[in-house]
KOLTOR-442405 format. One line per field, with one value per residue (C-alpha): chain; residue number from 1; residue in three letters; x, z, y. Coordinates in Angstrom, 3 decimals, decimal comma. Each point is the difference from the previous one (the first is absolute). Example, Ala and Ser with C-alpha at 12.3 -4.5 7.8 and 13.67 -1.06 7.14 Angstrom:
residues 2
chain = (A A) $
n = (1 2) $
res = (ALA SER) $
xx = (12,300 1,370) $
zz = (7,800 -0,660) $
yy = (-4,500 3,440) $
END
This chain:
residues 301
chain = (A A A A A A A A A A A A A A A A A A A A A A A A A A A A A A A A A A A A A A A A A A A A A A A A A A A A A A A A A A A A A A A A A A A A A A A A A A A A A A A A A A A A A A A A A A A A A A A A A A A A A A A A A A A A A A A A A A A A A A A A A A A A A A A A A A A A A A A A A A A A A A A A A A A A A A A A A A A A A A A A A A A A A A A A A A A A A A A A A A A A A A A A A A A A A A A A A A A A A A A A A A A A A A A A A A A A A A A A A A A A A A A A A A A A A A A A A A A A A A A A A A A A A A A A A A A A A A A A A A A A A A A A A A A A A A A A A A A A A A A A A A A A A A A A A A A A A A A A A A A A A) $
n = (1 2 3 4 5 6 7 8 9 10 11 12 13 14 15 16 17 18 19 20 21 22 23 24 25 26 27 28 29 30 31 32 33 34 35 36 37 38 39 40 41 42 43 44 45 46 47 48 49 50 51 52 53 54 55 56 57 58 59 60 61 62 63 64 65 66 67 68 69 70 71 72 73 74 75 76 77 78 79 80 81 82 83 84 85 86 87 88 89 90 91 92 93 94 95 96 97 98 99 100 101 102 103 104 105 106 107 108 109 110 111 112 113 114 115 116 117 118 119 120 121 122 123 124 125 126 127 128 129 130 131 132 133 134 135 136 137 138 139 140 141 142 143 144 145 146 147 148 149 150 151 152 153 154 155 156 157 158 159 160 161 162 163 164 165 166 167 168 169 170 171 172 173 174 175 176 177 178 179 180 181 182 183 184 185 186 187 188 189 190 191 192 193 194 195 196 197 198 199 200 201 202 203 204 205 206 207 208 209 210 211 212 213 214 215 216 217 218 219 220 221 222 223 224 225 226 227 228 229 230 231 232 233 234 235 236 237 238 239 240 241 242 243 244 245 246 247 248 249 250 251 252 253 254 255 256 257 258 259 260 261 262 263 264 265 266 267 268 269 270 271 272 273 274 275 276 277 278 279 280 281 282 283 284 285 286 287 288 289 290 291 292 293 294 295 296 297 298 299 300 301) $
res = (UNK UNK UNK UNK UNK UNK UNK UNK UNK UNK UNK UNK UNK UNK UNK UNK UNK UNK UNK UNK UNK UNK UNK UNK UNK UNK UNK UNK UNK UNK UNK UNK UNK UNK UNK UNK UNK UNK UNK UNK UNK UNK UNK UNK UNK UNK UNK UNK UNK UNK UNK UNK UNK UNK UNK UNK UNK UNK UNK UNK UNK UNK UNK UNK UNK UNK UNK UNK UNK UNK UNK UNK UNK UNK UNK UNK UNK UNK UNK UNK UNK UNK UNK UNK UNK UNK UNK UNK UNK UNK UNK UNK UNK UNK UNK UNK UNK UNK UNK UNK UNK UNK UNK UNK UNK UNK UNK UNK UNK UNK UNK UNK UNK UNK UNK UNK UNK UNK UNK UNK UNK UNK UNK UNK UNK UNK UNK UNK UNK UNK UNK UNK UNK UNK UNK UNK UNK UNK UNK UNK UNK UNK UNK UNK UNK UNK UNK UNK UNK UNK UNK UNK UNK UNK UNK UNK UNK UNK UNK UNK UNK UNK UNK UNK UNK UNK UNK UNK UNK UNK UNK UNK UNK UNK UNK UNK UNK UNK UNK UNK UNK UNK UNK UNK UNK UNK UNK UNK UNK UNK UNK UNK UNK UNK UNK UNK UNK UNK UNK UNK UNK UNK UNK UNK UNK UNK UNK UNK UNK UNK UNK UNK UNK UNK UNK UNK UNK UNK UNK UNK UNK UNK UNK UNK UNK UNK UNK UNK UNK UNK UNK UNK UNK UNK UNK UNK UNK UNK UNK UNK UNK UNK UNK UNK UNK UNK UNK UNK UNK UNK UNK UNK UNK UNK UNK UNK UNK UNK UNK UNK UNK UNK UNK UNK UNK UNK UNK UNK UNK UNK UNK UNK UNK UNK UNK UNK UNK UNK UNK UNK UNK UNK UNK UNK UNK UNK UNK UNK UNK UNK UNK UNK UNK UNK UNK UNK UNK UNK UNK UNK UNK) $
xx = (0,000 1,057 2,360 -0,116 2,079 -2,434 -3,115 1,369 1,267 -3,776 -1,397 1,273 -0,426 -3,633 -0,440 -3,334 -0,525 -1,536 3,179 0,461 -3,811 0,175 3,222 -0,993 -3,792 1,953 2,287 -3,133 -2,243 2,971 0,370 -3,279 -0,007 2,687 -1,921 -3,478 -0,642 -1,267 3,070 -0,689 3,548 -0,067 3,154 1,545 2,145 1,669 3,762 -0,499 -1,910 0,917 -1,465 -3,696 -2,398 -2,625 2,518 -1,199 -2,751 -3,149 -3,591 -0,427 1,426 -3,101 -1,371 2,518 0,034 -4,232 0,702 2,782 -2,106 -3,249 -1,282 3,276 -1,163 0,595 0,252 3,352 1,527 2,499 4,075 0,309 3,296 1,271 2,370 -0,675 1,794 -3,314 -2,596 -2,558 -1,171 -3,844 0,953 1,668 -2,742 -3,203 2,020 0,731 -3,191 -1,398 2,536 -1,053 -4,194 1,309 2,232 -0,285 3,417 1,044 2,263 4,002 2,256 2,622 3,052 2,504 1,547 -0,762 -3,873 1,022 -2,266 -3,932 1,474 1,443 -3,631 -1,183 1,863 -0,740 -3,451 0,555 0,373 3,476 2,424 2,415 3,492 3,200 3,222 -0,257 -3,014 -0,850 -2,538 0,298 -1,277 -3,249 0,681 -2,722 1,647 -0,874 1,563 2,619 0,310 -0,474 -2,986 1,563 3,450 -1,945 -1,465 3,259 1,591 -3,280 0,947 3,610 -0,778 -2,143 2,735 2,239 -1,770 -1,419 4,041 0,797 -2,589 2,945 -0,386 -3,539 1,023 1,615 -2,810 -1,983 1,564 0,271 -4,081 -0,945 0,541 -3,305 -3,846 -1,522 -1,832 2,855 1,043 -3,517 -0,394 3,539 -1,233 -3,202 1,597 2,357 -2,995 -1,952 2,803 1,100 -3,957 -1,136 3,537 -0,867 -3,063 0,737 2,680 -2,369 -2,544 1,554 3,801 -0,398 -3,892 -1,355 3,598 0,927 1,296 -0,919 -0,551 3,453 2,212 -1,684 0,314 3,829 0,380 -1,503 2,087 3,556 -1,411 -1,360 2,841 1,723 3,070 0,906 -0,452 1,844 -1,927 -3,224 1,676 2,079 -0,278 -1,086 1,280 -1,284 1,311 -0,656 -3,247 -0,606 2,182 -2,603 -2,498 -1,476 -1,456 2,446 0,340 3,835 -0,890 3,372 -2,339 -1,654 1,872 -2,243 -2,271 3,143 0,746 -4,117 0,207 3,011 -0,958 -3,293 2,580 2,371 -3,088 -1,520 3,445 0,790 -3,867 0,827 3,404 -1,424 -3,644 -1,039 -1,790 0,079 -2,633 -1,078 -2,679 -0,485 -1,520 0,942 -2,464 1,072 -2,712 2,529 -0,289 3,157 0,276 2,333 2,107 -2,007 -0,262 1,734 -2,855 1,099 -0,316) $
zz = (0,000 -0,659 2,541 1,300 -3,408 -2,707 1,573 -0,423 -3,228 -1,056 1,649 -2,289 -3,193 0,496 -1,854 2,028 2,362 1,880 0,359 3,515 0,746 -2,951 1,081 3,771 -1,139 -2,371 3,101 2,801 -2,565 -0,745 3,974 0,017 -2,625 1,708 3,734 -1,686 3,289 0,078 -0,010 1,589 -0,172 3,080 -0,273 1,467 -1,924 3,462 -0,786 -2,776 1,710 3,784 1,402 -1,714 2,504 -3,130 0,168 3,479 0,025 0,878 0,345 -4,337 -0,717 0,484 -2,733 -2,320 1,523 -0,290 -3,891 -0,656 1,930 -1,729 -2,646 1,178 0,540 4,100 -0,143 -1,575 3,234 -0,678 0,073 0,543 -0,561 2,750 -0,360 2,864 2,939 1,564 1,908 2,493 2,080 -0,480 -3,508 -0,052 2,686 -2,281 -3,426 1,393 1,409 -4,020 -1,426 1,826 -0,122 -3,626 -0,338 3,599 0,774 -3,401 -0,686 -0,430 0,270 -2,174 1,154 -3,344 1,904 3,380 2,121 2,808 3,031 -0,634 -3,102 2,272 1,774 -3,080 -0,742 3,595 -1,238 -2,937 0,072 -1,735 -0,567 -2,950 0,429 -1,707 1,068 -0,913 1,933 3,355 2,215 3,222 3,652 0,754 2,769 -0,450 -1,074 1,194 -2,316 -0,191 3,786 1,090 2,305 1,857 0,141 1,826 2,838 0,314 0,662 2,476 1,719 0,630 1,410 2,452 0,932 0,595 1,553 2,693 0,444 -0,076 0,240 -0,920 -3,857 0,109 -1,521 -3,116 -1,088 0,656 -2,659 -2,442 0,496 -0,161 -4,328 0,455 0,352 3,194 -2,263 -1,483 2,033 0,573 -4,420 -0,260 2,481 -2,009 -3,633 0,946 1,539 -2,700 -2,835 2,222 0,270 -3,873 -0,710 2,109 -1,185 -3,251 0,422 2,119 -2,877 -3,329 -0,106 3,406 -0,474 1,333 0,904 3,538 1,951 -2,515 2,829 1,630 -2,689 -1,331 3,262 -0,287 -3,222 1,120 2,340 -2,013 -2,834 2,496 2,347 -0,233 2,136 -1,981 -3,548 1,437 -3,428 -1,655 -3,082 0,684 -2,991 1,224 -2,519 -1,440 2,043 3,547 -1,237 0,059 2,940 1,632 -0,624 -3,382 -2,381 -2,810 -3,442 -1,532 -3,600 -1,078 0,405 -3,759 -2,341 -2,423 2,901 1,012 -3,181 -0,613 3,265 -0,050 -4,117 1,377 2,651 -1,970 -2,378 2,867 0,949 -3,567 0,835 2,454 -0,619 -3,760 0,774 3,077 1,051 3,928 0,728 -2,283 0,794 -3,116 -0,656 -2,722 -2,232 -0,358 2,339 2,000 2,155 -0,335 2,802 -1,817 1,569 0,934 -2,507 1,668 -0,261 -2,166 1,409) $
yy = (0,000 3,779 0,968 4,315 1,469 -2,572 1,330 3,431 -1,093 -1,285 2,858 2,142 -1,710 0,569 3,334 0,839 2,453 -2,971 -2,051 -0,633 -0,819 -2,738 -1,500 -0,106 -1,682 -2,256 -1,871 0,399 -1,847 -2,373 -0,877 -0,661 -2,464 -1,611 -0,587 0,479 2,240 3,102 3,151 3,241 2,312 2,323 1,960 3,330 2,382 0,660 -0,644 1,999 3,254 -1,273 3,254 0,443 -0,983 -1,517 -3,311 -1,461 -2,511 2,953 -0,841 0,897 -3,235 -1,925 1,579 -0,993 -4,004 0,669 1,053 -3,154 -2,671 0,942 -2,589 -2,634 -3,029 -0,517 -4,010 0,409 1,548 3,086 0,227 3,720 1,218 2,846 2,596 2,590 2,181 -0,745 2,356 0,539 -1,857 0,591 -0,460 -3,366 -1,289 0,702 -1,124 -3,165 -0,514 0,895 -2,369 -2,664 0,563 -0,502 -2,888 -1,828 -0,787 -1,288 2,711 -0,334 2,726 0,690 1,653 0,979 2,718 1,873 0,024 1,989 0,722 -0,180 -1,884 -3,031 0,432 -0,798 -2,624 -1,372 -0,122 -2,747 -3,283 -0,290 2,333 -0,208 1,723 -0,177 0,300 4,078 0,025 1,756 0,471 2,372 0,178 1,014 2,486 3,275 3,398 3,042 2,700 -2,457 -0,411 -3,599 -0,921 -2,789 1,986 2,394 -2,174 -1,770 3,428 0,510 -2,752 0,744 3,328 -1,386 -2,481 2,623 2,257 -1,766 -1,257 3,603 2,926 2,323 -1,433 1,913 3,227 -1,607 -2,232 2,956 1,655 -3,551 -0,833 4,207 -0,507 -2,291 1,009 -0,721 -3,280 -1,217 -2,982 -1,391 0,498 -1,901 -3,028 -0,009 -0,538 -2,367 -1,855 0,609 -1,564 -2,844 -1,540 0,782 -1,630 -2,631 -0,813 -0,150 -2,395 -2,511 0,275 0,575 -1,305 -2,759 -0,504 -3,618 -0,639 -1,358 2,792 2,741 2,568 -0,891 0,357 3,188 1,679 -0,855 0,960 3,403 0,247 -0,162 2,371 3,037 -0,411 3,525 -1,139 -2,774 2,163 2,701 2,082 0,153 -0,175 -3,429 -2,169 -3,627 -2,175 -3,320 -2,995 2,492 0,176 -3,364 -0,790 2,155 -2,403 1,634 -1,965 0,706 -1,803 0,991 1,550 -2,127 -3,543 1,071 2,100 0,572 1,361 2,379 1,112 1,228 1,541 1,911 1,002 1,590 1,804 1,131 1,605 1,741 1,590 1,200 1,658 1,695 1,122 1,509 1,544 2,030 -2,907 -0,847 -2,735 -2,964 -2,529 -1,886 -4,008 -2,259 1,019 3,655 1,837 2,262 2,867 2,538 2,674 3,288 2,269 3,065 2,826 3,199 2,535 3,451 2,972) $
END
């Protein structure tokens, strides 16, 4: 299969202004072929735009996984192919909670790159995940303008440690806890609640479901992705074989190369995308339906 410079290559052989779309629709309908499953594409042009807040998964992506899904026929299941920095929250709850009125828990993940954050949430939620050996996922943790929930309680907790070992350590985490709101412990013990039990849950039902000691393991597995102390960072790359020392159900990408070679095709399409249009967000099926989020006009004056 066409490695990163043929797809450029074929891309621009095409003399239409519709190039890219046709070349991306040719490889998602050929991966579909291949697993005669349903494709859905939900990728990020984050690592190309890394600051514009329109990448992160945000409650408008239902409507484009409402547009792709409509008219698919459901019994086939879905392999959805993710590519995100991840999101909210809220967000990732009520899209996973969509995805699987839809499809049950027949749903694989694919992995050809990076699903960071609400992205490994979503993957959480499937009942396979297929990675590569250039494939990450990342810890869980909630962000709050990129400060870390749990971070924050575990820093909580060592203040009150010291302080009650010496009262004279008052004044300075005065001054370390006065940068937060009066709420903002109590909202960082809430989201990290909140992700570890949807995470959870999902696990028990989708990737463990009517397995012996579903609940167990997914509450372990919880526990090594959200655990801020042992990621050190919110963006820590958790690579494939930790992934499934973890406990995840992963399928290597390397066990069918023909599968691989579709997979990272499709990728390599979507990244020529983004890097050549002011594209930021594609959620696109097999048969061609998409939904294409654009950078933001700048209003004139």
């Amino acid at each position: 299969m066409p490695n990163w410079n043929d797809v450029l290559k074929e891309i621009e052989a095409i003399q239409r202004p519709d190039a890219l779309d046709v070349i991306r629709r040719k490889y998602l309908k050929a991966l579909h072929d291949y697993t005669q499953r349903n494709v859905i594409a939900y990728y990020s042009g984050w690592l190309q735009r890394p600051h514009y807040e329109g990448t992160v998964i945000s409650d408008d992506d239902k409507n484009g996984f409402m547009t792709t899904i409509h008219r698919l026929d459901r019994s086939k299941g879905l392999d959805l192919i993710l590519h995100t920095p991840g999101g909210t929250l809220a967000a990732t709850d009520s899209l996973v909670n969509y995805l699987h009125a839809m499809f049950g828990s027949n749903i694989r993940a694919i992995i050809p790159q990076i699903a960071m954050s609400g992205g490994t949430m979503i993957a959480c939620a499937c009942k396979e995940v297929l990675m590569g050996q250039q494939s990450n996922l990342g810890p869980i943790d909630p962000q709050f303008g990129g400060i870390p929930a749990e971070g924050v309680l575990e820093e909580f907790e060592k203040a009150k440690i010291e302080i009650r070992r010496d009262p004279s350590t008052i004044p300075l985490w005065q001054v370390i806890f006065s940068k937060y709101h009066p709420t903002f412990i109590g909202e960082c013990k809430n989201a990290t609640d909140w992700s570890k039990k949807v995470v959870a849950k999902w696990l028990a039902t989708a990737m463990f479901g009517g397995k012996r000691g579903a609940d167990k393991k997914s509450q372990q597995i919880v526990k090594k992705l959200s655990s801020h102390r042992k990621h050190k960072s919110h963006d820590r790359h958790i690579h494939m074989q930790e992934c499934r020392d973890i406990g995840l159900n992963i399928t290597p990408m390397e066990d069918d190369d023909k599968l691989q070679d579709l997979v990272l095709t499709v990728h390599h399409s979507y990244m020529h995308t983004f890097s050549r249009t002011t594209a930021i967000k594609i959620i696109e099926n097999h048969n061609g339906i998409a939904m294409v989020h654009q950078i933001a006009p700048v209003p004139s004056r």
